[in-house]
LOMI-831763 format. One record per residue (C-alpha): x, y, z. Coordinates in steps of 0.5 Angstrom, whole numbers, padded with zeros to 4 digits, always signed. Layout:
<rs>
XYZ...
</rs>
This chain:
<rs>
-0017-0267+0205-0021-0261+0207-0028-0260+0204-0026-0253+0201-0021-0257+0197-0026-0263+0195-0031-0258+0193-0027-0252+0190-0028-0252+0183-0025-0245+0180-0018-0243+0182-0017-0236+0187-0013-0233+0182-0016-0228+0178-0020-0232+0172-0019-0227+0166-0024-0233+0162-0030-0231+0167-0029-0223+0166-0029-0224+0159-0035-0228+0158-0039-0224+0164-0038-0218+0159-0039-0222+0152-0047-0223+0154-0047-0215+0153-0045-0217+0146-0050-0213+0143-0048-0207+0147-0041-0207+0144-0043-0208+0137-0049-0203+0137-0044-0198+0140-0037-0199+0135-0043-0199+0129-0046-0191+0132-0039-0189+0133-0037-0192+0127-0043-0189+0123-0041-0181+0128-0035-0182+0126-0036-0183+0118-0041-0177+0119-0035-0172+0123-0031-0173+0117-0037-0173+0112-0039-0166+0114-0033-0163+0117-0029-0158+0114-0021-0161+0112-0014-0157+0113-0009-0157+0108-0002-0155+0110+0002-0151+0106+0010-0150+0107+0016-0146+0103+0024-0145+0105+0027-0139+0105+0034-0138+0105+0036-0132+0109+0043-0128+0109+0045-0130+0116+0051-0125+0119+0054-0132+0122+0051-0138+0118+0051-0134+0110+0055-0129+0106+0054-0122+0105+0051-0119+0099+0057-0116+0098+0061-0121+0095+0065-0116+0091+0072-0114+0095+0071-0108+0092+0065-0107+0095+0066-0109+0102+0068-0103+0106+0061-0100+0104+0057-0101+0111+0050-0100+0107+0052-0107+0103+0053-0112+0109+0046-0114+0109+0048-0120+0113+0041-0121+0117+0041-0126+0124+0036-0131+0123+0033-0132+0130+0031-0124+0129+0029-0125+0123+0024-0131+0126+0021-0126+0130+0021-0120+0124+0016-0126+0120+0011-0128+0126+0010-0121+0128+0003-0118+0127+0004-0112+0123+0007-0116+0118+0001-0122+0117-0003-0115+0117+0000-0112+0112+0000-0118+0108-0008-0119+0109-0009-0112+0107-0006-0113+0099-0010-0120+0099-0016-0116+0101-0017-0121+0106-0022-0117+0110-0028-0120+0106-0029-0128+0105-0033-0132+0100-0038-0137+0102-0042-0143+0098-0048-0146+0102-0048-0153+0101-0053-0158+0103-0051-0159+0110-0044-0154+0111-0042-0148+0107-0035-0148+0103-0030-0143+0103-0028-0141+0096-0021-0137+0094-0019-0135+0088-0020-0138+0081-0026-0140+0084-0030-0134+0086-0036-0132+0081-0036-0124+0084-0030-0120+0088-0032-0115+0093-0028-0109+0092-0028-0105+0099-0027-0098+0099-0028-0096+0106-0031-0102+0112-0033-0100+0119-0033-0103+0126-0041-0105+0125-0039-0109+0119-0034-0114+0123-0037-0121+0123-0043-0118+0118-0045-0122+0112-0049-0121+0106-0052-0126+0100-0051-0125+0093-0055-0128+0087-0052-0127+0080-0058-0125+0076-0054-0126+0069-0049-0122+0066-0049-0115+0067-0054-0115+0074-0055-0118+0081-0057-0117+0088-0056-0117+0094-0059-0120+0101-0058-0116+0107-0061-0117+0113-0068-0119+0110-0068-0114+0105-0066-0116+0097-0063-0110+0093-0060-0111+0085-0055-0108+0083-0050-0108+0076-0043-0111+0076-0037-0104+0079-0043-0101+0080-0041-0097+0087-0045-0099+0094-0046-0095+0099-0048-0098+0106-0047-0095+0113-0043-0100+0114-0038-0100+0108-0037-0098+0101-0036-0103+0096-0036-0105+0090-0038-0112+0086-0035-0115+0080-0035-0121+0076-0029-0127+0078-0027-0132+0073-0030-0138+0078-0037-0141+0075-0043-0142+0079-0051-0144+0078-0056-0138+0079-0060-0141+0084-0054-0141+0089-0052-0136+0093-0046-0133+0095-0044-0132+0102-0039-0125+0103-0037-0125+0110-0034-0118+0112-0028-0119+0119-0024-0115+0122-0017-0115+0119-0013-0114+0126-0017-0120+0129-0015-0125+0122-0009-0123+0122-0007-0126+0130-0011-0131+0127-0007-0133+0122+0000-0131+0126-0003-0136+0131-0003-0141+0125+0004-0139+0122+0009-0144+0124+0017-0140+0123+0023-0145+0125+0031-0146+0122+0031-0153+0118+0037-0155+0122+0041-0151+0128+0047-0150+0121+0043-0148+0116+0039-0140+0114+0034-0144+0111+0027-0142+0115+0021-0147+0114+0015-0143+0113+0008-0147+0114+0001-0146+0115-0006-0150+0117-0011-0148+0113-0018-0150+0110-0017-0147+0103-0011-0149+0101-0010-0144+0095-0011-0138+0100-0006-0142+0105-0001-0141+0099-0002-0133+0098-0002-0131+0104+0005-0134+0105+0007-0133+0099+0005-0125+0099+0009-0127+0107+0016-0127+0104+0014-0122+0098+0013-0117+0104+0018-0119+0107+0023-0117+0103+0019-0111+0101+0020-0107+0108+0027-0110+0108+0029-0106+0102+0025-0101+0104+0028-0100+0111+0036-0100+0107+0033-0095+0103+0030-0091+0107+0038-0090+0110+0041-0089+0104+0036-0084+0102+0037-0080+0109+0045-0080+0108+0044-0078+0101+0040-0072+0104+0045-0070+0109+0050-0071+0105+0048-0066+0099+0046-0060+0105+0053-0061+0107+0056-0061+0100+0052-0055+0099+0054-0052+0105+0062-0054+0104+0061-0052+0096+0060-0045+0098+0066-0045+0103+0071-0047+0099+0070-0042+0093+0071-0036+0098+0078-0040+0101+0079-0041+0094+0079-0034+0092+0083-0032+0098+0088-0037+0096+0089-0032+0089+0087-0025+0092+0093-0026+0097+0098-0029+0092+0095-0022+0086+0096-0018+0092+0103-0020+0095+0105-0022+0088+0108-0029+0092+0110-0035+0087+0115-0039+0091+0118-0041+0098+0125-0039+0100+0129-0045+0100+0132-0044+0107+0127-0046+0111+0125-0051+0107+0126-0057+0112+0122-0053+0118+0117-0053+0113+0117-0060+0111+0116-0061+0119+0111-0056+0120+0107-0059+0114+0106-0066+0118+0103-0062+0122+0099-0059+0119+0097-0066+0115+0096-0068+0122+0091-0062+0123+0088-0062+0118+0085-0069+0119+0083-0068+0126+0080-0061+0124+0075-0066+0119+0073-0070+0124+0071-0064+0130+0068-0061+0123+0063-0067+0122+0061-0069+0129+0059-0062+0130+0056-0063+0123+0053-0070+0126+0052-0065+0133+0048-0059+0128+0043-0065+0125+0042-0068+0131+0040-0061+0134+0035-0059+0129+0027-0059+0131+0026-0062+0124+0031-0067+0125+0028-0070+0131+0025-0076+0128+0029-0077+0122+0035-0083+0122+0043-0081+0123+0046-0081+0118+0053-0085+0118+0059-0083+0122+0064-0083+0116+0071-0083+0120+0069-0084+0126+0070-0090+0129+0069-0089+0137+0065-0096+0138+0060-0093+0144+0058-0087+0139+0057-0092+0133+0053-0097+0138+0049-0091+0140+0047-0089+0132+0045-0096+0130+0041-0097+0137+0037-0090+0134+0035-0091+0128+0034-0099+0130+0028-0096+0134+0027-0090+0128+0025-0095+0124+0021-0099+0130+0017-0092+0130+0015-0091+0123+0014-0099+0122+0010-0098+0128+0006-0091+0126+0003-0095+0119-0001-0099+0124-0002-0095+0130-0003-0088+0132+0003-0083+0134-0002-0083+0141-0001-0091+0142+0004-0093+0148+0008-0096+0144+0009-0091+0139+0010-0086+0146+0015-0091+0149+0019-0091+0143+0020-0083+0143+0022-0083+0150+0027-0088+0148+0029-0084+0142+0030-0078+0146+0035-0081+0152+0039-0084+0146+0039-0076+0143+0041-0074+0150+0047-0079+0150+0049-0078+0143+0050-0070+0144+0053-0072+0150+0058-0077+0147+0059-0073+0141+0061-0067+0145+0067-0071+0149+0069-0074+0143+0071-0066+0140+0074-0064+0147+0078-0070+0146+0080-0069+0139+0080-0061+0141+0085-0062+0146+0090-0066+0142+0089-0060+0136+0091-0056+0141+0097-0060+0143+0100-0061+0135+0099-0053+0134+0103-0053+0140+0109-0057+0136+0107-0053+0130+0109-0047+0132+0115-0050+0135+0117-0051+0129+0114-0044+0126+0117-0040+0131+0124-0043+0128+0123-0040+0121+0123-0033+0124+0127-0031+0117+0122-0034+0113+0117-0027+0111+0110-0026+0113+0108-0027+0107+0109-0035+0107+0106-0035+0113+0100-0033+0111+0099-0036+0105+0101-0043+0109+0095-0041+0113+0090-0040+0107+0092-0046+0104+0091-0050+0110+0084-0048+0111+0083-0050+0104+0086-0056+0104+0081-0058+0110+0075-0056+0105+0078-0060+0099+0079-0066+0105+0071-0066+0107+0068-0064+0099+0071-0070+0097+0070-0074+0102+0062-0074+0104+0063-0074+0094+0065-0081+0096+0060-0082+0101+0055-0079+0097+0056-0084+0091+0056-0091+0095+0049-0088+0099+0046-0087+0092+0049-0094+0088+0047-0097+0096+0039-0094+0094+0040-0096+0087+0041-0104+0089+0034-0107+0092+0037-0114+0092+0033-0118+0098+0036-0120+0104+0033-0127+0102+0032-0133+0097+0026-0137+0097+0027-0143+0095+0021-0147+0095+0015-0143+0093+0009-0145+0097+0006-0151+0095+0000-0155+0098-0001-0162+0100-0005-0167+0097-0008-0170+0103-0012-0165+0109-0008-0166+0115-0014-0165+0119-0018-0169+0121-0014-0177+0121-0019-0181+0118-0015-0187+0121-0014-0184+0128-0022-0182+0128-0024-0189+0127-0019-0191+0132-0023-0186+0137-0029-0189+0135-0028-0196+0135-0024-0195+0142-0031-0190+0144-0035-0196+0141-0033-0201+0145-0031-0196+0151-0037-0193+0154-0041-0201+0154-0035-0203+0158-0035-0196+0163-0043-0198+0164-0042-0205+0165-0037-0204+0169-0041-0199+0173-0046-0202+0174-0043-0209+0176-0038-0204+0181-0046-0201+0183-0049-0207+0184-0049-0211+0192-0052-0217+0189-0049-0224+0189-0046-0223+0180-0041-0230+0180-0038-0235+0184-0032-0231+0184-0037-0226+0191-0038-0232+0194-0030-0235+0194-0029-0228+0196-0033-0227+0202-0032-0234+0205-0028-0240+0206-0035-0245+0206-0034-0250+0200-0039-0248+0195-0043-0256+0193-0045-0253+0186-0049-0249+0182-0057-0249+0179-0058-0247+0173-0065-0241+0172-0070-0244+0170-0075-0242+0165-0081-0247+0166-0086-0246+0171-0086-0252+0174-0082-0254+0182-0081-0261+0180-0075-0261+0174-0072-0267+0176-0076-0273+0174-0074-0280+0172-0073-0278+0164-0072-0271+0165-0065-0268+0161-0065-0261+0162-0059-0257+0164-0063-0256+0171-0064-0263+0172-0056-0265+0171-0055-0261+0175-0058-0263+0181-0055-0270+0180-0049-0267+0179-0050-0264+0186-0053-0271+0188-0046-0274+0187-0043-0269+0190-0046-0271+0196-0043-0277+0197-0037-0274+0199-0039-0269+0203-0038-0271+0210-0032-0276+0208-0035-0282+0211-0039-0280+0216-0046-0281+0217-0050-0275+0212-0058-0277+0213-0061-0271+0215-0060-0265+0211-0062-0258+0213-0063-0253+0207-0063-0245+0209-0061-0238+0206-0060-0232+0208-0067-0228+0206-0074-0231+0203-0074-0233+0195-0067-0235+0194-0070-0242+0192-0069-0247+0199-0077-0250+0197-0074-0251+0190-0067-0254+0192-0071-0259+0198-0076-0262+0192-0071-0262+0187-0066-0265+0191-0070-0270+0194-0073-0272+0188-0067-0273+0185-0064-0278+0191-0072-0282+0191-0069-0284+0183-0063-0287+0186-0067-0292+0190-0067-0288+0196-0073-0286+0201-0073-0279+0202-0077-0275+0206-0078-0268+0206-0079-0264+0212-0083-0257+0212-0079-0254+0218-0081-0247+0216-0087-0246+0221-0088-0239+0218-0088-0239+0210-0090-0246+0209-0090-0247+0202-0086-0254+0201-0094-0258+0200-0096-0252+0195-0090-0253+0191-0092-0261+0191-0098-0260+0189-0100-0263+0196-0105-0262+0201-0106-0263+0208-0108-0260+0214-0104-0264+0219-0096-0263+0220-0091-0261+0224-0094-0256+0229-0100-0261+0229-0095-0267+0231-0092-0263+0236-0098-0261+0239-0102-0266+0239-0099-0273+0243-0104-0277+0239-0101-0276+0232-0096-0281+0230-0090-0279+0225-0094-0283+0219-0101-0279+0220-0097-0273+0218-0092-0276+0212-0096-0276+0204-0093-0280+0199-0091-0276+0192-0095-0278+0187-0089-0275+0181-0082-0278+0184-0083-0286+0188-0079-0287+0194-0081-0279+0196-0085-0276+0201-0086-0270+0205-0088-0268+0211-0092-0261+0212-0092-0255+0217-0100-0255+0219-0102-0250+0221-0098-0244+0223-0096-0242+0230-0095-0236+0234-0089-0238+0237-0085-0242+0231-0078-0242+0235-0080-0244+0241-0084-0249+0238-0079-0252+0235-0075-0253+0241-0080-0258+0244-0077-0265+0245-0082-0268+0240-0078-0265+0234-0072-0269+0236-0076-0275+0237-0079-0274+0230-0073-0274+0226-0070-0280+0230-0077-0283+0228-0075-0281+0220-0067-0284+0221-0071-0291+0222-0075-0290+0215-0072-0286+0211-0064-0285+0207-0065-0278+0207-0069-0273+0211-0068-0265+0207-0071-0260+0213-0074-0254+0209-0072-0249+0214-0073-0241+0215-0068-0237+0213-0062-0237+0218-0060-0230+0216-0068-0227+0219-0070-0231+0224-0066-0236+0229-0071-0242+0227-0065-0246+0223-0060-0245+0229-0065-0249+0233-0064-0255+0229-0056-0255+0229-0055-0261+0233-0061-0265+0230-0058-0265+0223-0052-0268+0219-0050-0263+0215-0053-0256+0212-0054-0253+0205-0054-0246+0205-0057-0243+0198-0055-0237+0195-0059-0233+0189-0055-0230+0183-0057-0223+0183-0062-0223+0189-0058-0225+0195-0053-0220+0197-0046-0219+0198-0046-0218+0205-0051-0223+0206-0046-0227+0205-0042-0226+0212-0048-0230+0215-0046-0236+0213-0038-0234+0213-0040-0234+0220-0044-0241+0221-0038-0244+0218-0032-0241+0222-0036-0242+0229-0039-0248+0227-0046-0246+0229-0048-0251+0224-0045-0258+0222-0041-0259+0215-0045-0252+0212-0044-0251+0204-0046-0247+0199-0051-0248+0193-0050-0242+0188-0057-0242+0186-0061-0239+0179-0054-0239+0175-0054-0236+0168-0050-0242+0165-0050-0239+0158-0045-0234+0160-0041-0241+0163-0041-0246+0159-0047-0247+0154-0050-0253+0156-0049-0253+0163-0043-0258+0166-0037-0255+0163-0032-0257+0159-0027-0263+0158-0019-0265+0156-0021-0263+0149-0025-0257+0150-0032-0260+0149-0038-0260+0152-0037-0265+0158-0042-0270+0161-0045-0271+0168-0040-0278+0168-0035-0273+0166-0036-0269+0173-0037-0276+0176-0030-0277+0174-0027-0271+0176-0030-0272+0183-0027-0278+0184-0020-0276+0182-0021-0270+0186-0023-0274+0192
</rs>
């Protein structure tokens, strides 16, 4: 059994135990940081303003998850009744921010009202507000401006504006160079004496805010329900805003399919006009030619060519409208007025590309004027926009004019088979011929007239109806408890503060601190067996361990004592070197104490002050006497008992002081006389306890390595170094001294155990005789 197993009292693991009570004796920091957090915190949600979330459902008329409004089959063929929408457009029509700004602006929230209370101001909306500012005209230099208003009574009140105070009546109209407003009375009470805070903002600026804010997101990936919700500290101005959201919403979308149907109505009524007009004349020529020529019936010999040539000339007629309302559509689209007007409907066209370019085109029609309410026709945008519209009426034109060469060509073709067949009623008189020709071109006018009549009824009932795209399905409502802040999540965060900056700065300062702090250094720095630990001690006095003394420090040394008996297992352990590394690590200390307590076993010990160069073992003692060692060694005269003295405190105790202080104390103690001394001791005394210089300063103590039997090395907690301790990891592995170990010295035994010898089996304090017992089971 090695030294370092007899003597290790700790395992090498890491001792969660000595971690947890090294941080405990900072108690007080804990405690008073969870109490300043947790008094922070209260005082964060006492004074901070909550938010509140408000939400609402709208259902939406999803072209692929919803139903058209136009539920009647009668109905179904009317493109201005498909008002099926597709939901993640829709998304982005909601979130955009002309939208949130038209919003703001018909809740007239370009002002906020403003209550100061004893520490922070409160925001009041609605119900609650004692005045309203009415804003007729804001400038720029009102933005972020507030103005303080006090009702006087009734009738009056005045107005504080950058220091100046000016009274005026309710709906009275106030001009400042800023804006022009006007002040009524609202239906929230309030006391005299307090103020009113009117904040004038930007409407752009809140409106990005609140888009910001504006959260817009499918209820499931199946459904067309939307799910509306916002974060704001006022609830009752949460719940306007997204309700006036939807209403405006559905407001511009009725506008936007009325503003279609208006348009179609207007061409529509130009052509009628126009076609009305035509007609008469195509009539009148139908009755002057049949007055004239006196014609009522059609030879019945060429009535099966005519037949014939009459499904040509249906055939006819229907191409014949159809080039007549493209060059309609091609006369509209070149009109200078017409520029930035929506196209109206193709009618019977159905060429997909042409249909495709239309929509495109009063899409972005429609994109402009949304864009002209809030911007001018100089904004980049709007000038983006126009060159699009330009491009697309090019294309249009262009398309339009290949669709009527194509339908050209094939009139072209049928008048070709019809005059075949002409050509085969060459007995049929003139007369007939020139009437078919009338007749044909008043079909085509009946044709069109009746057409665009339909046309016109289905745009005006279309213009009628202004059923919205959406339901809503729950209105705006507020929660009863804010959102933020988390009273829970803040105390978490204040406990976990609390407790977190006293372990940072403990922590910190021990990972800074390069001073000896627990065994567990020590354990980590060297192999050398560690003999046992002292306790601070709070008196004054040098000698503690005294016949009936009981304290921590004196158990401690008896228990060092009984550790001694097996430190060198067996072989002779008499004279004893104490060193350390650097003065004031307690080596004084240590020899008297230790010795004292060896002189109360019946033993003689003698106390050797080998430390030629701060002699202060007499001192401590409370001795005096000017000859000693450097005097003994000197002087061939002087036997060894002329320079031993007596300890009047301890029986059986003696010490043996340095004498004057020499020149050269190294080579002094080199002489021979040194070893004859110590022989001399070994004859009279148990023990010999050789108080020595530091060995971590000077070499004096290695001098003295082969006299000695074994050597302990003292170790100051919170005074010696870290690296210090290599000195004595070095005396251990070369063996420059005989059997080193390890006195941890001025240990703070509260933080360990409270009564200074650790704990039993039973988790109770345990008595020197309980140590005694270990060290024999560990033996």
């Amino acid at each position: 059994m090695s030294e370092k197993e007899i003597f290790q009292f700790d395992s090498e693991e890491i001792n969660i135990k000595e971690i947890v009570q090294r941080y405990f004796r900072y108690w007080y920091l804990f405690i008073t940081g969870v109490v300043v957090a947790g008094i922070v915190a209260f005082v964060y949600l006492r004074y901070s303003t909550p938010q509140y979330r408000i939400s609402s459902t709208l259902l939406i008329k999803d072209d692929k998850k919803g139903p058209s409004l136009a539920e009647n089959a009668v109905l179904d063929d009317l493109d201005l009744f498909q008002t099926g929408k597709n939901i993640d457009n829709e998304i982005e029509i909601l979130k955009s921010k002309s939208l949130m700004n038209r919003v703001l602006k018909e809740l007239s929230l370009h002002t906020t009202y403003h209550v100061d209370g004893r520490v922070k101001s409160t925001e009041i909306y609605g119900a609650t507000m004692p005045i309203k500012v009415i804003v007729s005209k804001l400038d720029s230099a009102a933005f972020d401006k507030s103005i303080s208003i006090q009702t006087i009574d009734n009738f009056n009140f005045q107005i504080e504006d950058d220091g100046f105070v000016s009274q005026h009546k309710f709906g009275q109209n106030i001009k400042k160079p800023y804006a022009v407003f006007t002040v009524v009375a609202g239906g929230g009470a309030i006391s005299k004496d307090k103020n009113v805070t009117v904040k004038f903002h930007d409407i752009r600026k809140v409106a990005e805010s609140y888009n910001q804010k504006l959260t817009v997101a499918p209820v499931n990936k199946n459904a067309s329900v939307l799910s509306l919700s916002l974060v704001d500290p006022v609830p009752a101005k949460g719940v306007a805003i997204l309700n006036k959201l939807v209403e405006v919403y559905n407001k511009e979308a009725v506008e936007d399919k009325n503003l279609i149907a208006g348009s179609t109505i207007q061409f529509i009524d130009e052509r009628l006009k126009f076609l009305t007009s035509e007609l008469s004349v195509v009539e009148q020529d139908v009755e002057s030619y049949k007055r004239d020529n006196r014609v009522t019936d059609v030879s019945s010999e060429a009535k099966l060519y005519l037949e014939k040539a009459s499904e040509y000339n249906r055939q006819l007629s229907e191409w014949a409208i159809q080039i007549d309302v493209l060059e309609s559509i091609e006369n509209y689209l070149l009109k200078q007025e017409s520029q930035y007007e929506l196209v109206p409907s193709t009618l019977t066209i159905q060429d997909a590309t042409l249909l495709g370019l239309i929509s495109k085109f009063n899409e972005l029609q429609l994109e402009r004027k949304r864009l002209l309410r809030v911007s001018q026709p100089s904004n980049p945008l709007v000038l983006n926009i126009n060159e699009q519209l330009g491009n697309l009426r090019g294309n249009i034109l262009e398309n339009l004019r290949n669709i009527k060469d194509g339908l050209k060509i094939t009139r072209s073709n049928l008048q070709a088979s019809s005059a075949q067949f002409e050509s085969r009623i060459k007995d049929v008189p003139s007369i007939e011929k020139d009437l078919i020709e009338i007749k044909r071109q008043q079909s085509i006018k009946e044709g069109l007239y009746l057409y665009l009549l339909q046309k016109r009824e289905e745009s005006a009932l279309s213009l009628a109806a202004t059923v919205a795209n959406s339901r809503i399905i729950d209105p705006a409502i507020s929660e009863d408890r804010p959102v933020e802040p988390k009273k829970q999540l803040i105390y978490l965060l204040a406990i976990l503060v609390g407790f977190g900056i006293p372990f940072a700065g403990i922590y910190i300062k021990e990972l800074l601190n390069d001073r000896i702090q627990s065994q567990h250094d020590v354990k980590k720095a060297t192999n050398t067996p560690i003999l046992g630990e002292i306790a601070h001690n709070d008196t004054f006095e040098k000698l503690v361990v005294t016949e009936n003394s009981r304290s921590t420090v004196a158990e401690l040394f008896r228990l060092i004592r009984t550790n001694l008996q097996f430190a060198t297992l067996g072989k002779d352990n008499r004279v004893i070197m104490v060193t350390s590394s650097m003065s004031g690590e307690g080596k004084t200390f240590f020899s008297i104490n230790l010795g004292a307590s060896l002189a109360l076993t019946g033993k003689r010990v003698v106390l050797v002050n080998f430390d030629l160069r701060k002699p202060r073992l007499l001192q401590d003692m409370g001795l005096f006497n000017e000859v000693g060692i450097t005097n003994y060694i000197i002087d061939e005269r002087l036997k060894t008992q002329d320079i031993i003295i007596p300890s009047p405190e301890v029986s059986g105790l003696y010490a043996i002081g340095c004498g004057p202080i020499p020149p050269n104390p190294a080579e002094l103690m080199m002489s021979p006389k040194v070893g004859h001394l110590l022989a001399e001791l070994r004859e009279q005394f148990d023990y010999i306890l050789l108080d020595t210089s530091p060995a971590g300063q000077v070499a004096d103590a290695f001098t003295l390595a082969p006299l000695i039997d074994a050597c302990v090395y003292i170790v100051r907690y919170n005074y010696t170094f870290k690296s210090q301790v290599a000195i004595v990891d070095d005396i251990y592995q070369n063996k420059k001294l005989n059997h080193p170990m390890i006195v941890l010295n001025d240990a703070d035994m509260k933080e360990a155990y409270g009564y200074g010898y650790g704990y039993n089996e039973f988790g109770k304090p345990a008595s020197n005789k309980f140590f005694k017992k270990r060290m024999r089971i560990e033996a």
